[in-house]
C-alpha positions as CSV (number, residue, x, y, z in Angstrom):
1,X,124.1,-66.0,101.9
2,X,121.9,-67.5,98.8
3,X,122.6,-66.2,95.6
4,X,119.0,-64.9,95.7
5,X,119.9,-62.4,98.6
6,X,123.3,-61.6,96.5
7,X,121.8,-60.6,93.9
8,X,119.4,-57.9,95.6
9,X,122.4,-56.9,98.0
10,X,124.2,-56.4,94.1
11,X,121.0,-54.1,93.2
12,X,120.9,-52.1,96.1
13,X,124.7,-51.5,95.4
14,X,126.2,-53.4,98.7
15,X,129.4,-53.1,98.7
16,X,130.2,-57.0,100.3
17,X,127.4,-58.5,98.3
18,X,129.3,-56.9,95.2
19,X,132.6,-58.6,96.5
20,X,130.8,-61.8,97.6
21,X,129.9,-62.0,93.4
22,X,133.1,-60.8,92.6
23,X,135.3,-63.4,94.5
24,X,132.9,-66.4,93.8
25,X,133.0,-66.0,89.9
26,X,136.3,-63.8,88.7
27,X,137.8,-67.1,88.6
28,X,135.7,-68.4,86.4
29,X,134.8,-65.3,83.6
30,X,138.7,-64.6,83.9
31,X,139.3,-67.9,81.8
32,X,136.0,-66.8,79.6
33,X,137.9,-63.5,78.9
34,X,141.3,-65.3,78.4
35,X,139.9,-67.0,75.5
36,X,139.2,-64.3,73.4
37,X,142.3,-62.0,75.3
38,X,145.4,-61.9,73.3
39,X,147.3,-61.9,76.4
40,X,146.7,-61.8,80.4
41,X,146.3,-57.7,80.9
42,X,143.6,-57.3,78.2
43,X,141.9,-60.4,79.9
44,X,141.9,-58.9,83.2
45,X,140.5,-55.5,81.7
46,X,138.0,-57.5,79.5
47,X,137.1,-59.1,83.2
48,X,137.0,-55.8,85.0
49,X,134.5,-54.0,82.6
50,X,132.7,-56.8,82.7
51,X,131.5,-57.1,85.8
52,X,130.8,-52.8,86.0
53,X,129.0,-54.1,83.2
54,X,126.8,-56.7,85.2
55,X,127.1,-54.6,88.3
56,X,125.6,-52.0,86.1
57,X,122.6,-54.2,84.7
58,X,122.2,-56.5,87.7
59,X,118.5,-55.0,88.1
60,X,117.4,-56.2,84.4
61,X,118.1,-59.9,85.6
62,X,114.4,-61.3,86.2
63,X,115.4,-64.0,88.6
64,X,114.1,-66.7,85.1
65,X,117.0,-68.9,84.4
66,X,120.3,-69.3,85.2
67,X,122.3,-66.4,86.6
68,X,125.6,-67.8,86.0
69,X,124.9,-68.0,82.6
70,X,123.1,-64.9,82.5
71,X,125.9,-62.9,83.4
72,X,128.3,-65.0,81.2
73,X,126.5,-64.4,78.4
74,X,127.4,-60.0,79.4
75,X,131.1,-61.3,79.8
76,X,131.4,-62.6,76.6
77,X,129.6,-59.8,75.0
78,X,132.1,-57.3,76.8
79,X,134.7,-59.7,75.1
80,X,133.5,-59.2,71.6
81,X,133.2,-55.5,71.9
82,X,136.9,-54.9,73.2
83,X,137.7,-57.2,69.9
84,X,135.6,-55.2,67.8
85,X,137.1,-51.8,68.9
86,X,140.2,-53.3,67.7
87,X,139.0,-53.9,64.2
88,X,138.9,-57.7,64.1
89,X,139.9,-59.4,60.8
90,X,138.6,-62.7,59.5
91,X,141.0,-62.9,57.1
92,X,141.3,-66.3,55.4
93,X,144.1,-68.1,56.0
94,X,146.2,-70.0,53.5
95,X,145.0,-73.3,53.1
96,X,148.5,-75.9,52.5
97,X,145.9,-77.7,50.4
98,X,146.7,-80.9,52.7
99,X,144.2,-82.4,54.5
100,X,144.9,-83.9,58.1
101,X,144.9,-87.3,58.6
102,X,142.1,-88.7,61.0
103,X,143.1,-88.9,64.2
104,X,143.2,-91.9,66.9
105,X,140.8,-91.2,69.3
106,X,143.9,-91.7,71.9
107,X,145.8,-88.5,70.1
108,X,143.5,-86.4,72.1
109,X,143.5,-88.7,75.1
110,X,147.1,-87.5,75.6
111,X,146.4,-84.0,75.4
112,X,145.9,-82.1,78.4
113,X,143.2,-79.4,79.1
114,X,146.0,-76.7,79.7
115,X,147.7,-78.1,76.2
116,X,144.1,-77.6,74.3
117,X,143.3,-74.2,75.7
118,X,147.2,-73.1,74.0
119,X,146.4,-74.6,71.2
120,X,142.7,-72.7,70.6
121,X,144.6,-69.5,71.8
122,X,147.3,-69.8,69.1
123,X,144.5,-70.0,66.8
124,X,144.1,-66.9,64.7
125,X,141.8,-64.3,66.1
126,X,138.8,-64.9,63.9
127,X,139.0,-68.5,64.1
128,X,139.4,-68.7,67.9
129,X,136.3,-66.3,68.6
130,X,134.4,-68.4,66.3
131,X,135.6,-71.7,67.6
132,X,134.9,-70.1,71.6
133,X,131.4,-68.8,70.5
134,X,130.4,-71.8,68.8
135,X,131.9,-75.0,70.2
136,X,132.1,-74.0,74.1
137,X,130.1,-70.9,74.5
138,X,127.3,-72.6,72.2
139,X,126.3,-70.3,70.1
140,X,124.5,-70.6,66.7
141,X,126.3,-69.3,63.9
142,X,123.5,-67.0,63.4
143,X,123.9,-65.4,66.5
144,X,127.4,-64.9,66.1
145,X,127.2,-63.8,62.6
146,X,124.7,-61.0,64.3
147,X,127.0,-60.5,67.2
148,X,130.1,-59.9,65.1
149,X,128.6,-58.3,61.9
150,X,129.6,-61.0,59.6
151,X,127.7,-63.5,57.5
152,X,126.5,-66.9,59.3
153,X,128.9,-68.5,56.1
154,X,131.4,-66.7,57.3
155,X,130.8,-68.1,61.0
156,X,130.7,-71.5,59.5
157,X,133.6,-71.8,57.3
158,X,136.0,-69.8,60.1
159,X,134.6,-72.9,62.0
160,X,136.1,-75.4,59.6
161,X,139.3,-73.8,58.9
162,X,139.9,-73.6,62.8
163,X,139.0,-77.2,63.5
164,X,141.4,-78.5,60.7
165,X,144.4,-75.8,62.0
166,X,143.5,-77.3,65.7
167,X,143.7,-81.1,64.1
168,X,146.9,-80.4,62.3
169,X,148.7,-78.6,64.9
170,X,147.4,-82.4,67.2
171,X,148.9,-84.2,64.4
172,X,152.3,-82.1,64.4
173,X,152.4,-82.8,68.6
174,X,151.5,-86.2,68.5
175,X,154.2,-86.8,66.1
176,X,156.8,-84.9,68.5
177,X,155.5,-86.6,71.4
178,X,156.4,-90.4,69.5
């Protein structure tokens, strides 16, 4: 089946097109909503309302662009509003006032993707949604000052901080790992 004749079998609610979508991209969202979970269950709800969500509003895709990232883009959006219920903080963290060194090129090199994913997930929660919306998702930080009610400085600077708590905590595991 095309994804074309999924995607109508998904509007005229058919049940095995519905599982067809399911089964071919759960996999896929479920690490979306793991990056902005705090733990495995509120990813797997975060997934869940997520695709009622899609399944809900699969008649306003117009069939222009790419699906996939059409119905990413509700995924990640279901994300931010189970955060937001939960009254999200950007509280600033307390800079040590040290800067980290600059790193070998080969310090990441040793890092796996599994070890990188742990690290952006120990991130605090402002920080990692920022650092998820802008640096993989690709959002502007604009558009995710709009999307979580803050200012686009805000967006930036939670930016900065992450990637200089993601290069220290490199630093500290390269240093381990010598």
């Amino acid at each position: 089946m095309t994804e074309t004749e999924i995607i109508k079998g998904c509007i005229r609610q058919e049940q095995s097109c519905q599982r067809m979508l399911f089964e071919q991209f759960a996999g896929k969202f479920m690490t979306v909503c793991l990056r902005y979970a705090n733990d495995a269950m509120e990813a797997e709800d975060m997934l869940q309302d997520g695709f009622v969500r899609i399944f809900n509003n699969m008649h306003q895709f117009k069939f222009e662009g790419s699906f996939e990232g059409w119905m990413r883009r509700i995924m990640v959006n279901v994300c931010l509003k189970q955060l937001q219920k939960k009254k999200l903080h950007f509280a600033e963290m307390k800079d040590t006032g040290s800067t980290a060194p600059a790193l070998d090129a080969s310090a990441y090199a040793h890092l796996g993707e599994e070890d990188l994913l742990k690290l952006i997930n120990a991130l605090p929660d402002g920080y990692r949604i920022v650092f998820n919306l802008n640096v993989i998702e690709g959002y502007s930080h604009e558009e995710i000052a709009k999307e979580l009610n803050i200012q686009p400085s805000t967006s930036r600077s939670q930016l900065v901080k992450a990637r200089k708590m993601l290069q220290q905590q490199i630093v500290a595991l390269q240093k381990i790992a010598v």
